[in-house]
C-alpha positions in Angstrom: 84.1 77.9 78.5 81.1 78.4 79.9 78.8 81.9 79.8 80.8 83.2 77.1 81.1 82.6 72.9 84.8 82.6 73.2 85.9 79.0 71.3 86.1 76.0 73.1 89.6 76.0 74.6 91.6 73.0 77.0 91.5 74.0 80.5 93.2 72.8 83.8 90.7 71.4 86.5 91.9 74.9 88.7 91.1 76.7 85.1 87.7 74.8 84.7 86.8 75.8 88.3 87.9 79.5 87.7 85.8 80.3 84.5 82.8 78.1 85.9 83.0 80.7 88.9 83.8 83.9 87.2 81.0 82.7 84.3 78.4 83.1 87.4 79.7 85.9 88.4 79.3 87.0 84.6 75.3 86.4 84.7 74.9 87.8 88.3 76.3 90.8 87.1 73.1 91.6 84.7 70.8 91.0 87.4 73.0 93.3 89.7 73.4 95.9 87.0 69.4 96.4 87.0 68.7 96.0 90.9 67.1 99.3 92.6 68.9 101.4 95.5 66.3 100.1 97.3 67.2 96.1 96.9 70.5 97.1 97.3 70.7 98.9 100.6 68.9 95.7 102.1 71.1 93.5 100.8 73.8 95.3 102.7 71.7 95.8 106.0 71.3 91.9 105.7 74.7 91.2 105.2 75.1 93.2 108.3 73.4 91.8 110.5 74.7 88.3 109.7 78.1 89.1 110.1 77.2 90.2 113.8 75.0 86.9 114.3 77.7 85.0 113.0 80.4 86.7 114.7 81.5 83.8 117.2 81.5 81.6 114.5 83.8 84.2 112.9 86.2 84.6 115.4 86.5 80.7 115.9 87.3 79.9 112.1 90.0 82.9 112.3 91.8 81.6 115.2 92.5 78.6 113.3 94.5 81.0 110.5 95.8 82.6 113.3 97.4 79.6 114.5 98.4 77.9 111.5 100.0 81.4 110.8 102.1 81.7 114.1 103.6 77.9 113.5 104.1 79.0 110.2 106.1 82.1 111.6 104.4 84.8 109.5 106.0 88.0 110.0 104.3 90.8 112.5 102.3 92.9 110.1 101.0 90.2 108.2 99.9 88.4 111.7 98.2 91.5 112.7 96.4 92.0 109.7 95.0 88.8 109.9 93.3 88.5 113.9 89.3 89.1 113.8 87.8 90.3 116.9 83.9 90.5 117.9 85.3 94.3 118.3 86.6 94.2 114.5 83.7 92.5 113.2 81.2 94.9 114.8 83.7 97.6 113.1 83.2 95.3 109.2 79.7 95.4 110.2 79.1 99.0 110.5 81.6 99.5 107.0 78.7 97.6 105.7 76.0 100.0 107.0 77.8 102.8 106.1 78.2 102.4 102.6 74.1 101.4 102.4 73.4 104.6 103.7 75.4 106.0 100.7 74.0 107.8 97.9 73.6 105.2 95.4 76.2 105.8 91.7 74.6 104.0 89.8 72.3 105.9 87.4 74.2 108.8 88.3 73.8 111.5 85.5 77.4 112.9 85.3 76.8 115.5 82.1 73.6 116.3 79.9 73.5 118.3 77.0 71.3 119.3 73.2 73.2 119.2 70.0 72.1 121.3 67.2 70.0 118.7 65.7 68.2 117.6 68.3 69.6 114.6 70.1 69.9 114.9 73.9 73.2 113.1 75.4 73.6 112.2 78.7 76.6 110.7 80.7 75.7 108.1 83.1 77.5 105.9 85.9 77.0 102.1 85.3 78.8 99.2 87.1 81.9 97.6 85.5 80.5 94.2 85.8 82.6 91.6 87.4 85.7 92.3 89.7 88.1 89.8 90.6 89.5 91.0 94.2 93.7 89.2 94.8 94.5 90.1 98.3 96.5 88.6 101.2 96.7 88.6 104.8 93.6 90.8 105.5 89.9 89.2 105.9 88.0 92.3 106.6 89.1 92.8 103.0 86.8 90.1 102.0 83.6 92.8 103.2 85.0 95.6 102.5 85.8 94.6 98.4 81.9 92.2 99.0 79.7 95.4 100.3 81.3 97.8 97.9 81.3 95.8 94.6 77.9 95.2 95.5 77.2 98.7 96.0 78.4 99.6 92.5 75.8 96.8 90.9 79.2 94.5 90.2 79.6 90.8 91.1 83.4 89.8 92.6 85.0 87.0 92.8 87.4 87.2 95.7 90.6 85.3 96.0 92.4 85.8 99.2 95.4 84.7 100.8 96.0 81.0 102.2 96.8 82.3 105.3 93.5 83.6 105.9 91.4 80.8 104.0 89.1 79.6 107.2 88.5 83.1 107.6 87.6 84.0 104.2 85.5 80.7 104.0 83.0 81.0 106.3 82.9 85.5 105.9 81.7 84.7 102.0 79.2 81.9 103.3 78.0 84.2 105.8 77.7 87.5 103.0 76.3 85.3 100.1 73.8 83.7 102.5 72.5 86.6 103.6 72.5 88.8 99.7 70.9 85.5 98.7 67.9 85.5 101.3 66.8 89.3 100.3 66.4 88.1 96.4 69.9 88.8 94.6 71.3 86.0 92.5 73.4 83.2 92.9 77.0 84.6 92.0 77.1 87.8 93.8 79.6 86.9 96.0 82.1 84.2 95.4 85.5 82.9 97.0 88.5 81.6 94.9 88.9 78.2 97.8 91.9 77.0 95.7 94.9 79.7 96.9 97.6 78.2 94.4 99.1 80.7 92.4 97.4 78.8 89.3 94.2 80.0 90.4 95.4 83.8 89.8 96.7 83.2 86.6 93.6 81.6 85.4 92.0 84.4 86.8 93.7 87.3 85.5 93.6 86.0 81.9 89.7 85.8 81.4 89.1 88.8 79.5 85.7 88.1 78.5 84.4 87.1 82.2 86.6 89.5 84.0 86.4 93.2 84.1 88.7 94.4 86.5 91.1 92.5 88.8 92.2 94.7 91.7 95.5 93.3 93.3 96.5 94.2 96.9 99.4 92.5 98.1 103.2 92.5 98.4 105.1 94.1 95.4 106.1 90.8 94.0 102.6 89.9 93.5 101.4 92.9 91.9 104.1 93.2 89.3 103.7 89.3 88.6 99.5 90.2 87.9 100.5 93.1 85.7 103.2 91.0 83.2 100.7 88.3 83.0 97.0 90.0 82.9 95.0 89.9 80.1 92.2 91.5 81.9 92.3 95.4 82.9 94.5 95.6 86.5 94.4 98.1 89.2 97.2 97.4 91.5 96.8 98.4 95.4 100.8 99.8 95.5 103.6 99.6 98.1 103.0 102.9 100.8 106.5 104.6 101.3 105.2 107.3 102.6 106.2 110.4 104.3 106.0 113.3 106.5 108.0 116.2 105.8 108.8 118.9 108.9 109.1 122.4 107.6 110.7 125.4 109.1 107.5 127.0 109.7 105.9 123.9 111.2 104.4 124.2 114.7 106.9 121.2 116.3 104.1 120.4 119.0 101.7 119.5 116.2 104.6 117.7 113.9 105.8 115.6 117.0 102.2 114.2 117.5 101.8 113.8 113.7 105.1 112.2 113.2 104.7 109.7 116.3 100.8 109.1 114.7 101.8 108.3 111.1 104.6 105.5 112.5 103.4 103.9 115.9 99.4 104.0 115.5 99.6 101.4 113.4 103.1 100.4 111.7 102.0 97.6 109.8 99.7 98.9 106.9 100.4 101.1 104.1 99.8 104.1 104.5 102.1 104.3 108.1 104.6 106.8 107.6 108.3 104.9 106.7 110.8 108.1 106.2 110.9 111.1 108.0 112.0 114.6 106.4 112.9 117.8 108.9 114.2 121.1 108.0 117.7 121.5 108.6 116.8 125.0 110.4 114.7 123.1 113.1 116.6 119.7 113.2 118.5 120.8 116.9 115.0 121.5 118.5 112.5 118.6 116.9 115.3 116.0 116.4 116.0 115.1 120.1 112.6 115.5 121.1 111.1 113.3 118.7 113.9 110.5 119.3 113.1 110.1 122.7 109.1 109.4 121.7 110.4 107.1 119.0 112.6 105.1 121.5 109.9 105.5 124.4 107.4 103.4 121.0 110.1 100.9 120.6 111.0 102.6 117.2 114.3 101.5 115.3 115.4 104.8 114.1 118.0 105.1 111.0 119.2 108.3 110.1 121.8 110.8 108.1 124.9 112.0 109.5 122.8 115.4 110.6 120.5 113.1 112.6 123.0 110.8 114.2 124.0 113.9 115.2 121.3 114.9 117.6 119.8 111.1 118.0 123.1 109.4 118.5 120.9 106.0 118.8 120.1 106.2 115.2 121.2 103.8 113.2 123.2 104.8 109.4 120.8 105.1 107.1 121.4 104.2 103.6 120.0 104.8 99.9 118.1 101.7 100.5 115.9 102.9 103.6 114.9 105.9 101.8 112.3 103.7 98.9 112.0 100.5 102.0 108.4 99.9 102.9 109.2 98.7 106.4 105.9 97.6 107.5 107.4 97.5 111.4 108.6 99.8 113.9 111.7 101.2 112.0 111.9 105.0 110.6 114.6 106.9 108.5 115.0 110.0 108.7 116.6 112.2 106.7 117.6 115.9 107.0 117.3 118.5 104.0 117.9 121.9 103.3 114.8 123.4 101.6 111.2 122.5 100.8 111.8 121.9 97.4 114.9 119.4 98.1 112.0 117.4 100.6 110.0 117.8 97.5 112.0 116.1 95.3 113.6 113.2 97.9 109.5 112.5 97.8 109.5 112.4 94.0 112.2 110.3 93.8 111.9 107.4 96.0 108.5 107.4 97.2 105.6 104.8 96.1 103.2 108.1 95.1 100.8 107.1 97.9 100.6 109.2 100.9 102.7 112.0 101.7 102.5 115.3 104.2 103.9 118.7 105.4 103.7 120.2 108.5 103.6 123.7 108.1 102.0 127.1 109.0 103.5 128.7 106.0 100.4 128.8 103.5 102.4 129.3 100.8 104.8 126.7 101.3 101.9 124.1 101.8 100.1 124.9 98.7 103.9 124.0 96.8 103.4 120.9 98.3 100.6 119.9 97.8 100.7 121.0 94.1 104.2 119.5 93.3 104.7 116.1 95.2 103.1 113.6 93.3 101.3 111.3 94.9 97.6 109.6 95.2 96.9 111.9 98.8 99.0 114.7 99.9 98.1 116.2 103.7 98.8 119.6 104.9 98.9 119.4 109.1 97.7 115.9 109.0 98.7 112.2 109.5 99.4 109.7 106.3 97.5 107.3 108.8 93.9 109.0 107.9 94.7 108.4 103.7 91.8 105.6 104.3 88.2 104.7 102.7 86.5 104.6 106.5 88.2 108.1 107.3 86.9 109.9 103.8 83.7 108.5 104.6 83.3 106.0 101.8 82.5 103.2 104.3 85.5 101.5 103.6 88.0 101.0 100.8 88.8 98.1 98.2 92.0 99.8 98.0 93.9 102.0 97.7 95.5 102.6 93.7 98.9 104.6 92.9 98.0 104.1 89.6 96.8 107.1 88.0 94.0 104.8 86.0 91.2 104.3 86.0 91.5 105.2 89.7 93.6 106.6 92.0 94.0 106.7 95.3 91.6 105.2 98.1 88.4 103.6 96.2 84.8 103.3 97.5 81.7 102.5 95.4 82.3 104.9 93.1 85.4 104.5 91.8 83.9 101.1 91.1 81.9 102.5 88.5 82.4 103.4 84.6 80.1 105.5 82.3 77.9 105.0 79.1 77.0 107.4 77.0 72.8 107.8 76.9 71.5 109.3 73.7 68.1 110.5 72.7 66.6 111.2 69.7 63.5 111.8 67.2 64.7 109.8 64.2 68.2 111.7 63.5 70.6 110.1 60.9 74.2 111.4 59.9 73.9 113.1 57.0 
C-alpha cells in the first residue's frame, strides 16, 4: 500500500484507488500540519473567491444531479438538500470567509505548567491528520467539511453521495484548484469519484492512512460504518428533536418557536419532529397552534388529549414518538409534569437538539441539566443548533456521540492535543 509500512496486502482496483488517494492525503497532511495562520487564511480567501467565479459553472453541473434526482424520484428532503443556487453559493462562499477570519487552533496552548524538577509541560492543539468525510445528499457539505479540515491543518478525503456527484465533482476541482495556486500541496482536497459502497469500506478500514471518518447520512449508513470501521468514527446522528411547552411558558413566544423549529425548514436534522405541551395549557396553545400547523401544510399526529382540541390530528403511536420525519408531519404529545417531558426526551429522542419554553427559571435550569442531549435551548428554536449560527463558519457536523466530539463541530473540534515538554537534561530516577 502505498505511503505507509504496513505489509504488502491484495487490493481491489476500488481498494488500490482508495489507499493511493488517502496515501496523498497522508503526505499532504505534514505539509498542512506545519503551514502558518497566515498561508492558511489565504488559502481559504482563494477558495472563496473561486467558488463565486465559478458559480455558473456550479449551478450548471448541479442541475444535472438535480435532474437525474427528480427521474430518480428522490424523496423531498433529500431533493432539497441537494439544489445549489448563485444565492447558496455566495452563502458556502462567505462560510469559507468566515472560518478564515477565525482565530486559528492550531498551536493553541491549552495548559502550561513546572514540575518539581524542572521540566515545563505544555498542552497544545495539533491537527488529527487526515479525515475521511461519508455524506449524502448535501454539496455545500463538500466546503463546509473542505474549509474546515483545512482550517484545522488536516487533509480530507471526501466521499459524497451519487446523487450529488456532478456537484461534488466540479466543487473539489474548483477548492483544490484554488488551495493549489496559493502553495499547499497536492492532496489537500480530494473526492472519492467512485460512489459504490466498496469505496466506503475500503475507506473506513485504512487505519494507518485514516484518522477520523466522520459519517453524515441516513441511520442505516452510520450504523453499517461503525460495525465495519477499523478507523476512529464520529457519526453525524438522526435529529428527533423536540420542543417542550411548559406551564410557565409565554404561549406567544412557544407558538412562534414551535411553528420555527417544524416549517423553517423541515427537512434537516435538527427541525423539530415531536411536540411536548403541559397538560395545564393544552386548551389554550393546542387549538391555536393547530390552526398555524394546518395553515403550513403540517400533518399533525397526536394523543387522545390532543385529538381532543385538534380534532384533525391524526393517532399517534409509539412509533412517531423516536420517527425522524424529515417532512412536514409533527406528533404531539401531551404530559403532566416537566419531569415526565423530561423523560419522554430521554427515552425516545436521538440526544441532539432539544428545548423548553418557559419563564420559570427554575424549571429551565432542570432542563437544561437533566435532558440529555448534544444542545439543549431555553426560549429558543432547535432550528439555530447549527455551526453558521454559533459562529463557527459552518459545521462538518453535527455528533451525538459523546466522543471525541459532541454536538455541532467547527475547526476546533477538528483538532487533538500533544503533550510539549521541556527540559534541562532531566532523567527518571
Amino acid at each position: 500500500m502505498p505511503g505507509t509500512d504496513s505489509p504488502s496486502i491484495s487490493l481491489s482496483p476500488t481498494g488500490e484507488r482508495v489507499a493511493r488517494q488517502a496515501a496523498l492525503a497522508k503526505q499532504a497532511s505534514s505539509a498542512l500540519a506545519a503551514l502558518t495562520p497566515e498561508v492558511k487564511t489565504n488559502a481559504l480567501q482563494a477558495m472563496a473567491d473561486a467558488l463565486l467565479a465559478a458559480s455558473t459553472d456550479i449551478v450548471f453541473h448541479n442541475e444535472i444531479d438535480v435532474e437525474a434526482g427528480e427521474q430518480a424520484e428522490l424523496n423531498k428532503a433529500l431533493l432539497e438538500r441537494l439544489v445549489l443556487t448563485a444565492h447558496s453559493i455566495e452563502s458556502m462562499a462567505n462560510g469559507v470567509r468566515e472560518i478564515a477570519a477565525q482565530p486559528d487552533p492550531i498551536g493553541e496552548v491549552l495548559e502550561a505548567w513546572k514540575r518539581p524538577n524542572g521540566i515545563a509541560i505544555e498542552k497544545r492543539r495539533v491537527p488529527l491528520g487526515v479525515i475521511g468525510m461519508i455524506y449524502e445528499s448535501r454539496p455545500n457539505v463538500t466546503v463546509d467539511a473542505a474549509a474546515l479540515c483545512l482550517k484545522a491543518g488536516n487533509a480530507v478525503l471526501l466521499r459524497g453521495g451519487s446523487e450529488a456527484s456532478n456537484s461534488n465533482r466540479v466543487l473539489v476541482q474548483v477548492l483544490a484548484k484554488a488551495a493549489q495556486s496559493v502553495g499547499l500541496p497536492t492532496g489537500t482536497v480530494q473526492l472519492l469519484e467512485d460512489t459504490s459502497r466498496e469505496s466506503i469500506m475500503e475507506l473506513i478500514r485504512l487505519p494507518q492512512l485514516i484518522d477520523l471518518v466522520i459519517a453524515r447520512g441516513s441511520e442505516e449508513m452510520i450504523s453499517n460504518i461503525v460495525k465495519n470501521a477499523t478507523v476512529p468514527v464520529l457519526g453525524h446522528g438522526k435529529g428527533v428533536c423536540h420542543v417542550y411547552v411548559d406551564e410557565n411558558a409565554d404561549l406567544a413566544m412557544a407558538e412562534k418557536i414551535a411553528l420555527n423549529a417544524k416549517v423553517q425548514r423541515p427537512g434537516v436534522c435538527n427541525a423539530m419532529e415531536t411536540l411536548l405541551v403541559h397538560r395545564t395549557i393544552a386548551e389554550a396553545f393546542l387549538p391555536v397552534i393547530g390552526e398555524k400547523y394546518a395553515a403550513a401544510k403540517v400533518e399533525i399526529r397526536g394523543d387522545e388529549t390532543t385529538r381532543r382540541f385538534i380534532p384533525s390530528a391524526l393517532p399517534a403511536s409509539v412509533e412517531d414518538w423516536r420517527t425522524e420525519y424529515l417532512d412536514l408531519i409533527v406528533s404531539i404529545r401531551v404530559v403532566d409534569s416537566l419531569e415526565a417531558a423530561i423523560e419522554h426526551i430521554n427515552r425516545y429522542g436521538s440526544g441532539h437538539s432539544d428545548s423548553i419554553v418557559t419563564e420559570s427559571k427554575p424549571h429551565a435550569e432542570q432542563f437544561l441539566n437533566a435532558v440529555d442531549s448534544a444542545a439543549v435551548l431555553h426560549n429558543a428554536s432547535t432550528r439555530l443548533h447549527d455551526g453558521s449560527v454559533f459562529g463557527l463558519g459552518a459545521e462538518i457536523g453535527i455528533s451525538t456521540r459523546k466522543l471525541h466530539a459532541r454536538g455541532t463541530m467547527g475547526a476546533r473540534e477538528l483538532t487533538t492535543t500533544k503533550y510539549i515538554v521541556r527540559g534541562t537534561g532531566q532523567i527518571r530516577e
